[in-house]
N, C-alpha and C positions, 0 to 999 in steps of 0.2 A: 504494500500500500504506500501511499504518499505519505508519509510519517508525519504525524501532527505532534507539537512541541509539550511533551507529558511531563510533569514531575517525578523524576525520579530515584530514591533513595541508593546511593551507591554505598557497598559493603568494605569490610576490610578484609584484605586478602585472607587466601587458605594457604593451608599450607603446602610445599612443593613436596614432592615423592619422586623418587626412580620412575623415566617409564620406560617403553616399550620403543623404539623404532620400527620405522615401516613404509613402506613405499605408497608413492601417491602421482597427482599430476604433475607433469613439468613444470620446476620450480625455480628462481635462481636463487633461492632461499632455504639453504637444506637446515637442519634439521640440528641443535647445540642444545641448552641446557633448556631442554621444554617442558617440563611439569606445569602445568596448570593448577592441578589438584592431586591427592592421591586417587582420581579417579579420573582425569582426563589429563592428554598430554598434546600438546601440539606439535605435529611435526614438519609444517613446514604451510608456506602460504602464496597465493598467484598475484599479481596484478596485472597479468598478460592479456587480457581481456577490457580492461578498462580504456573507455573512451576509444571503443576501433566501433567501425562497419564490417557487415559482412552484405554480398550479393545490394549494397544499397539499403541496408534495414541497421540502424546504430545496435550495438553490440551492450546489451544493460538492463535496469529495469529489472532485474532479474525476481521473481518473488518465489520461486521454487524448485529443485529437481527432481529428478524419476532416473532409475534405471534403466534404461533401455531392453528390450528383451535380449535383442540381439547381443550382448554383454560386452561390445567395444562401444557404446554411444550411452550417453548421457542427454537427456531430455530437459530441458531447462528453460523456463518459463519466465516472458517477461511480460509486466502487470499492462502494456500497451498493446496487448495482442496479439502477441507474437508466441511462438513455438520454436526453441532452437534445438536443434541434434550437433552435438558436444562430442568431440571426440574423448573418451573417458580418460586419455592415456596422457593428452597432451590439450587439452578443453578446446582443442582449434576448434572452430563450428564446419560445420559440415551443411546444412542445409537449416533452411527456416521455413517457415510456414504460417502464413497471415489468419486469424480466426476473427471471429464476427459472431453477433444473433442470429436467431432465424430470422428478422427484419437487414441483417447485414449491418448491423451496429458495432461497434467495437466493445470488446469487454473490458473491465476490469477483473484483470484474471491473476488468481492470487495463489491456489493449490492445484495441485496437480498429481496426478496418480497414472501408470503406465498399466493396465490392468492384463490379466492372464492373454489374452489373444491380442497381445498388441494395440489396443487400442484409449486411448486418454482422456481421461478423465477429469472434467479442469472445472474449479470455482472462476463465480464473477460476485465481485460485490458488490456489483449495479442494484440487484436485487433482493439478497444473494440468491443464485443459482448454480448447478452444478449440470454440465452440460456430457457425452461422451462426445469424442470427434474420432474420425478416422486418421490414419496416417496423414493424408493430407489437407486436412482439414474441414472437412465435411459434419455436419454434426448428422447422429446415428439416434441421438437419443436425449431424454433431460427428465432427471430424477424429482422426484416428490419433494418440496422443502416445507416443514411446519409453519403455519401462518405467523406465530408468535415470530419466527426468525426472519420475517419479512421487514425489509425496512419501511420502515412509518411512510405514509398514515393507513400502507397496509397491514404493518402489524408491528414491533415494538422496537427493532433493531434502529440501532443508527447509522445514515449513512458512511461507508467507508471505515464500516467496523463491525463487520460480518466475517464470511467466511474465509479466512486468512489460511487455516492448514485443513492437511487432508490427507489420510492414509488408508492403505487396504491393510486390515489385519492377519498374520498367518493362518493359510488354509485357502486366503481370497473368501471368505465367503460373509466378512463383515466390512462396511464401508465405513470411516470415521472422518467427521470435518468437525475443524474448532473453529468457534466464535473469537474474534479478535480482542472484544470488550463486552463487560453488561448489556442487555437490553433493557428498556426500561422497566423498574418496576422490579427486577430486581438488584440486592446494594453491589457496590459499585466493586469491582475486583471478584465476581463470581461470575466466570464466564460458563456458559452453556456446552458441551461436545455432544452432538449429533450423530445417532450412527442410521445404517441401512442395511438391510440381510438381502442377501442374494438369492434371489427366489428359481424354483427350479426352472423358468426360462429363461435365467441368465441375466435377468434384471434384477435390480435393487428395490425394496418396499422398507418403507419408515422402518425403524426400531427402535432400541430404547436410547436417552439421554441422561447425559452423566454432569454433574458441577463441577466443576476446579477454578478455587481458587487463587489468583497470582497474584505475589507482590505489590505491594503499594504502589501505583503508579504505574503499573506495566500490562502491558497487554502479550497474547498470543500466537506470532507471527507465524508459528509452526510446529506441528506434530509431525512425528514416525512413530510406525509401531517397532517394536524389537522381534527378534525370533523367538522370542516368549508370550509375547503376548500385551507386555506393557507398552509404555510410551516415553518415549523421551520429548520434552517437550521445551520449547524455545519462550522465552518470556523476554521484553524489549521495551527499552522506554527511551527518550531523548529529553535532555534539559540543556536549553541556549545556554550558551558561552559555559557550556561542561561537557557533555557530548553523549554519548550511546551509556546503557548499561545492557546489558547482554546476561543472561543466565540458563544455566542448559539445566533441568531439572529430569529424573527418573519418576513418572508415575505410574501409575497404577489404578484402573479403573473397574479389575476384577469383583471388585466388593463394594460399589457406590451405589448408591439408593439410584433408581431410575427413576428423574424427574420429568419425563414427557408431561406427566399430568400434573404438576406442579405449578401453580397459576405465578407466583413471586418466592423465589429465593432469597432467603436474608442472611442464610447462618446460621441462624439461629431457630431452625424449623425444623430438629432431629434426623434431618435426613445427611447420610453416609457423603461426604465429600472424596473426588478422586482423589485418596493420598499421594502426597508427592516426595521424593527428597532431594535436595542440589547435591549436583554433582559438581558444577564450577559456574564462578563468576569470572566471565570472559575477560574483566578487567585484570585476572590476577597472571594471565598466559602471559609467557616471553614475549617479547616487543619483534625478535629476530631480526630487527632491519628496518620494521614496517616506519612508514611516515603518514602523519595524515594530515587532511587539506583543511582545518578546524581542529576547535580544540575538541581534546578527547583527553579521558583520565588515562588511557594507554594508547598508543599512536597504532597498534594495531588494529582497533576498534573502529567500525562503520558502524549503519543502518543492516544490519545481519539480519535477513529474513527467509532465507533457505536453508532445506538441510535435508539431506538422505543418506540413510544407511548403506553403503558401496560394499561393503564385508564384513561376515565376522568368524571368530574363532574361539570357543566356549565361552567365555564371558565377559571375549575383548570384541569392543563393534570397531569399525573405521568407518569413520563418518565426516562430509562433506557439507561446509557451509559456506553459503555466498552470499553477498554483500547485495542490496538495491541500492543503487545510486543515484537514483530518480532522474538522471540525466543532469546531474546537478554539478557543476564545475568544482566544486568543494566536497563534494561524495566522491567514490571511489567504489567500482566494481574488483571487488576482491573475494578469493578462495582461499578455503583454509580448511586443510587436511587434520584429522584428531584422531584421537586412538581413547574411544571411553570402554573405561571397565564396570559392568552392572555388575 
């Protein structure tokens, strides 16, 4: 999304830990004293992407990625309509692909999911809506969205603070999207998660909804599920003349009260909240090099509003986050390779 200017409380550092090394995109930034946390480590980060064109379409905006099936490309979403294929190895792009309404409107496209048969799955939060398109861009189909998630004065959301993430959970057979911020009416830092069951023709029908709470000030830019079954979840804020806070949380949605039929969340209404725990605050990561065009508590810090799980190996994931730059001469389209331990 277009990051609107939130308060937001930054933490004091964790502490650093041994990690792990590991390979990732082309870097010129390899990889030195990276502890994050003793549960994330960085190893290493791009900005080879920032401020280019490809084929004529500027290279940014980024608000999400996907897997590819084909398992050399990466699917990478920018909030201006666009669809890029990413080479996984080396992020050059490879091809793009312009997206629209079924009126040929441009979306506001914020999550994104590569589903079993190759085909994409993308939020807009014109609406919100969540549309499927084809390889190249064709829309196939557009799933059910609760009224209450409808932005006003069809139903309670605010504009441009809807559907921010979006993942398939293991199995493929549950669909999950998070709200960015409150709707109205319920208090403020209880965001809604959305899911959908995959019904035996292949399509998605409502399911149940789960609460999570996030930090003072911050909103939800993005979810993955893990090969477990949880989520890792992105939480994001901005305050002028200080800059990003950034925090990667482990939740857990296994055991939360399903509040589909829950008219106002408060907190304070006995129902099960998705527990969550942090893993790191992005401020306390190596600097490695980075420089930023604003101030920021750590220079390596953007507008970070993507993330997808690229591998894992029992209870270490590697995981991929990119920066939205909004096209903004003082942002910066940047990646950044991690190694978290659930």
């Amino acid at each position: 999304m277009r990051l609107r200017t939130v308060l937001a409380a930054l933490t004091a550092g964790l502490a650093a830990a041994t990690t792990v090394a590991a390979a990732g995109p082309a870097s010129a930034h390899p990889p030195t004293s990276n502890a994050c946390s003793p549960s994330v480590s960085l190893d290493r980060f791009s900005d080879a992407l920032d401020k280019t064109t490809y084929d004529g379409t500027f290279v940014g905006n980024f608000s999400a990625l996907a897997v590819d099936r084909d398992g050399g490309s990466l699917a990478a979403l920018s909030d201006r309509s666009a669809l890029f294929d990413l080479d996984a190895r080396t992020l050059a792009p490879k091809s793009v692909v312009p997206l629209a309404d079924e009126n040929g409107a441009a979306l506001d496209s914020e999550g994104l999911v590569v589903d079993r048969d190759g085909t994409r799955l993308i939020t807009s939060e014109t609406e919100p809506s969540i549309r499927r398109y084809g390889r190249h861009g064709r829309i196939l189909d557009r799933l059910p969205v609760p009224s209450s998630l409808l932005v006003a004065p069809a139903g309670r959301a605010t504009s441009n603070q809807t559907f921010e993430g979006l993942t398939l959970l293991p199995g493929g057979r549950m669909l999950l999207a998070s709200m960015e911020y409150a709707i109205a009416g319920d208090s403020a830092g209880i965001v809604r998660f959305q899911t959908w069951n995959r019904t035996k023709g292949g399509r998605f029908a409502l399911g149940a909804q789960y609460a999570y709470r996030t930090d003072s000030g911050l909103g939800v830019p993005e979810v993955q599920a893990t090969p477990d079954g949880r989520l890792l979840v992105l939480e994001r804020g901005f305050t002028a003349g200080v800059g990003n806070t950034v925090r990667l949380y482990l939740a857990d949605p296994r055991h939360a009260t399903d509040t589909s039929g829950v008219g106002n969340l408060t907190g304070q209404d006995g129902i099960s909240l998705v527990r969550k725990t942090l893993l790191t605050d992005l401020v306390t990561c190596p600097s490695l090099g980075a420089t930023a065009k604003q101030p920021q508590p750590n220079p390596l810090l953007d507008n970070i509003e993507g993330m997808v799980i690229t591998g894992h190996a029992e209870n270490r994931l590697k995981v991929l986050l990119v920066s939205d730059d909004n096209q903004n001469a003082a942002q910066t389209t940047r990646f950044y390779d991690l190694r978290v331990r659930v």
